[in-house]
N, C-alpha and C positions, 0 to 999 in steps of 0.2 A: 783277972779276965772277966769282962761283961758276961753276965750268966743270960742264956738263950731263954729267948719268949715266942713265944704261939702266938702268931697275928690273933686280932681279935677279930669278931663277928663283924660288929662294924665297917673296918678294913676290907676284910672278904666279899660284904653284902655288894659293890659294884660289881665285880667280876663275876657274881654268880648272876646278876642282874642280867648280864649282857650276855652271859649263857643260855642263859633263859628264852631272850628276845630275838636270838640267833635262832634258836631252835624252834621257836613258834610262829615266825616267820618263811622256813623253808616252803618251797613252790614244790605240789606234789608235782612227778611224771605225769602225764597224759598218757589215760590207760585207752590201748587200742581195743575195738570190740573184738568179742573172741569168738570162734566161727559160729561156736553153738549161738550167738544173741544174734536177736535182728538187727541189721545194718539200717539206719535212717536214711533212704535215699528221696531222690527227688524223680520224677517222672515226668515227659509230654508224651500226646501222643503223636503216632505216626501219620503220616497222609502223605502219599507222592503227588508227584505234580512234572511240568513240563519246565526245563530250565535251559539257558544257554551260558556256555562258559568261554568267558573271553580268554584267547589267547593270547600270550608272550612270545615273540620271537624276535630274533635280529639277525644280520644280515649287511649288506653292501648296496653302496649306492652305484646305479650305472644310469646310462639312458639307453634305449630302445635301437638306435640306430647306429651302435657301435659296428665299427668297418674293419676287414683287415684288407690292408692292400699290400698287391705283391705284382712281379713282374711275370706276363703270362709266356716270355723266354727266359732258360737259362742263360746266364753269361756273367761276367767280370762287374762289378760296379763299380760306376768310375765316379758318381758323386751323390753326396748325402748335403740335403741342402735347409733341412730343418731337423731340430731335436725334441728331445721328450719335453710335453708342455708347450710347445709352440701354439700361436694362432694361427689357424691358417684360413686362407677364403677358395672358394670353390674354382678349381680349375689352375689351382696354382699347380706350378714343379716342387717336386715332392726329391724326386732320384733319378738318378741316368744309371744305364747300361755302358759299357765300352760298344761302341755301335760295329767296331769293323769286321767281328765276322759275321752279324746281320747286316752290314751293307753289302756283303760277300754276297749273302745270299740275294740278297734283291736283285744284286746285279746279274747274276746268274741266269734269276728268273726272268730279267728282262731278256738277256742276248739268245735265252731260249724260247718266249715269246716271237721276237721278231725273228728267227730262224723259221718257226712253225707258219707266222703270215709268209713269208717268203714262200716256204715251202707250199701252203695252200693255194697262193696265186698262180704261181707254175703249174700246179695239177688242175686247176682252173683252167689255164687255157691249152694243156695237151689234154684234157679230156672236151673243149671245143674242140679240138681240131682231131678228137675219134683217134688220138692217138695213147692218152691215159684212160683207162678203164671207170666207169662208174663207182666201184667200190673204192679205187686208189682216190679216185675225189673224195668221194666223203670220209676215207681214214683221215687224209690230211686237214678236211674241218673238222674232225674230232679233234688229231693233233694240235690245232689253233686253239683250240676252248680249251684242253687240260693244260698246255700254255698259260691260257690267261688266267684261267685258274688261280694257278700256282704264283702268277706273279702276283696276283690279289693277295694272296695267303701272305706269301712275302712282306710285304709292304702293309699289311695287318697286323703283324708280327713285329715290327720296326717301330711303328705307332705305339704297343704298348711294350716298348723296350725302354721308356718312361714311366716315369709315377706322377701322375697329377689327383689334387684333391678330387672325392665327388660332392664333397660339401664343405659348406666353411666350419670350422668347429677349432679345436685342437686333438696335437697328436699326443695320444696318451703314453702309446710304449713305441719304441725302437728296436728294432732285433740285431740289425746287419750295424758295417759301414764300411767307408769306401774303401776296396778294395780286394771285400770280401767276393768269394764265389758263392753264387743263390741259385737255385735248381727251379724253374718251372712253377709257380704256385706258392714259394717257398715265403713265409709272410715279413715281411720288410716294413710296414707298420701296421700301428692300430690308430684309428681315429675315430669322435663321435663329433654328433654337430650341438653338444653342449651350450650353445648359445643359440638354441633353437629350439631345440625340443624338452618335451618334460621327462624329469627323475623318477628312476621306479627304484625301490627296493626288492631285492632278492634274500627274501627269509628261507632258513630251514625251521623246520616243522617237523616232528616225529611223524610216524605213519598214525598212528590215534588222531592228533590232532590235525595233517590232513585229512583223513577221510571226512573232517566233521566241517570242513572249509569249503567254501562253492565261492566260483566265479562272481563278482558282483557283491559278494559280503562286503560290509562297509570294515573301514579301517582309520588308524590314528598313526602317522610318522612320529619318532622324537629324534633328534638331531642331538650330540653331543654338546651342551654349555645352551641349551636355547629352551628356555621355559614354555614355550609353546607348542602345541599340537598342533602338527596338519591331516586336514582330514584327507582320507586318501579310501580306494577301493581296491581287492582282489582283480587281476585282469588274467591274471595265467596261471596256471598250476603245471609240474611237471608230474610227466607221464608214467617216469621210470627211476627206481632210486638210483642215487648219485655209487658210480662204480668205487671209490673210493672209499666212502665214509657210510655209505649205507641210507642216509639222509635224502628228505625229499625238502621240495622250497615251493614255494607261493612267491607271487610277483605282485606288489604293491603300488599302483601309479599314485600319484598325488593327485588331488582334487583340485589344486589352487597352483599356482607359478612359485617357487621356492626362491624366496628373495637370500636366504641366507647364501654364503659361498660352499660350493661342493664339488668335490672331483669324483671321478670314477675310484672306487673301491672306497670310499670313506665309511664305514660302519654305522650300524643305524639301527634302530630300534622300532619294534610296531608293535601294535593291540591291534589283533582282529575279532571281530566280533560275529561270529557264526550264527548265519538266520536258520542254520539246523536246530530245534531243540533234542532236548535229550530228558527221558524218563527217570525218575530217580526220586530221591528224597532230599531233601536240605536241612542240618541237623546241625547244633550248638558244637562248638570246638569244645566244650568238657567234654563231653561225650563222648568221642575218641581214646581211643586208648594205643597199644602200641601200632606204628604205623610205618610199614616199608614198602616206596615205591609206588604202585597203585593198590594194594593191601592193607587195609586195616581192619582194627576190633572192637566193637562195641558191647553193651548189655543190654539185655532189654529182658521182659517178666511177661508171659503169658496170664498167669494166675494171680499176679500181684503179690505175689508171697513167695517165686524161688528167683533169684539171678541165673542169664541164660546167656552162655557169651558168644558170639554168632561172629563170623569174617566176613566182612562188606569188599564194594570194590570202590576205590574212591576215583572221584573226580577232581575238581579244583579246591585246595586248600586256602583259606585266610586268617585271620586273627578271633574272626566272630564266629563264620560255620564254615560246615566242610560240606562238598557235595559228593553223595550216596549214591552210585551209578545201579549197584545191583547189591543181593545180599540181605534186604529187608523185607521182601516178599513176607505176606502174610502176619509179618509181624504188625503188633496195632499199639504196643508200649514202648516208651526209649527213656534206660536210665540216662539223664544228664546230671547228679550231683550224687556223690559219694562212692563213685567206681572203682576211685584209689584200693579202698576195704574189701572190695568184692573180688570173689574166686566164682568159678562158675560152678553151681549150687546153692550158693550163701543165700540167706535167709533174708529176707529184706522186709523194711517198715517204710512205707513210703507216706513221705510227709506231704501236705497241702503248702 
């Protein structure tokens, strides 16, 4: 049997080598300061000033003179003569009525028209002849005018027992068709004169950002797939929030003719730009610290030597600064670098 030997020094001397090189190599931790040291922060100061913040909204494309039309009698409908998307030109047939029991009535009101002149003429000439009384004459020309009246109304009534355009445009929605029964008012289309008139958008808007929006604020359209802006201005605001959703909207016309293609309800995007200013501060995004909503936190140092952590009210956020509605009253320092380390009290070194 080979009798056992003890590596030699030599042998060993690589492996202890790279023991070695291992270990005086290692990357210390990154030691965080500890509350009692001063934190090295960085400082500007404060100053407010007057700022305006552009808002985001979107919303739907329509135009201004959308119409519903409907028949101003009840009755049968006996024919639908255009469909949703249609073009139509002004004064076209739109819809019919079954006409026969408004011809009923017309007729009615004629055979009781010409009863009432009959009747008036009669009393006409027995009251020459002193044998109809003065009052019996004039009931019977009352008789004759609510007569005609009524055949007026009639034949009023018959008139719009059709639908014709009042504009050229197209029809956007359909409700009925032939066949159905429609009530008085009851709406049977919609149509705008879309190849006439100009596009608004209807944005919603929180209540914050209306109130800060006035008629005649300038604005920017974006369209879905189309790199360019149109310039466009506020022309409406609503009055009363929306019963459903709580939300209020601005009405956005365009400034220029929109060459692109667009229907009623197509989605749409705006920047408006508010000629309200607003009081505040404008402050580096380090700066910020946790942020929910319109709430966030900052530091700032009176003395220059404690951290003091304060809740602001924010306004518009971006990549660079955040706008400071309220919240910084009085204060005249704002930590911007090394907040991560800071608690409110920490001791602070603040660097040039």
């Amino acid at each position: 049997m080979k009798p056992f030997t003890f590596p030699t020094l030599a042998k060993l001397a690589p492996v202890g080598l790279l023991l070695l090189f291992a270990c005086g190599t290692s990357t210390p931790e990154k030691k965080l300061p500890s509350r009692s040291e001063a934190i090295p922060v960085k400082t500007v100061t404060l100053q407010s000033g007057a700022f305006a913040s552009t808002i985001q909204a979107s919303g739907t494309f329509s135009t201004k003179d959308e119409t519903l039309l409907s028949f101003k009698t009840g009755g049968i409908i006996s024919g639908i003569f255009v469909q949703e998307g249609d073009p139509i030109r002004k004064g076209q047939l739109l819809a019919t009525l079954d006409l026969t029991e408004v011809d009923a009535g017309v007729t009615q009101a004629k055979l009781a028209f010409e009863k009432a002149k009959r009747d008036s003429e009669r009393a006409a000439r027995l009251y020459q002849d002193s044998v109809a009384t003065l009052e019996q004459f004039q009931n019977s020309k009352t008789a004759l005018q609510i007569a005609e009246q009524q055949l007026r109304a009639a034949e009023f009534n018959k008139s719009y027992s059709e639908i014709r355009a009042n504009r050229s445009g197209y029809v956007l929605r359909k409700f009925v068709n032939s066949g159905q029964q429609v009530g008085p008012g009851a709406p049977v289309f919609q149509i705008n004169g879309a190849n006439q008139t100009s596009w608004t958008l209807q944005a919603t808007v929180n209540e914050q950002n209306w109130s800060s929006i006035a008629i005649g604020d300038s604005a920017t359209l974006l369209l879905e797939n189309v790199v360019e802006k149109i310039p466009g201005k506020v022309i409406r605001k609503s009055q009363a929030a929306d019963m459903a959703t709580g939300a209020y909207w601005v009405e956005i016309q365009a400034e220029k003719e929109i060459d692109y293609a667009l229907a009623s309800g197509m989605f749409g995007k705006a920047e408006i730009f508010p000629s309200q200013k607003t009081e505040g501060w404008l402050i580096p995004y380090e700066a910020l610290l946790d942020a929910e909503g319109e709430i966030g936190y900052v530091f700032v140092t009176e003395d220059r030597k404690i951290a003091k952590k304060v809740q602001v009210k924010l306004g518009k956020l971006d990549i660079n600064q955040v706008q400071v509605k309220s919240g910084l009253e009085n204060q005249k320092e704002l930590i911007v670098s090394g907040s991560a380390y800071l608690s409110a009290g920490s001791s602070i070194l603040i660097q040039d």
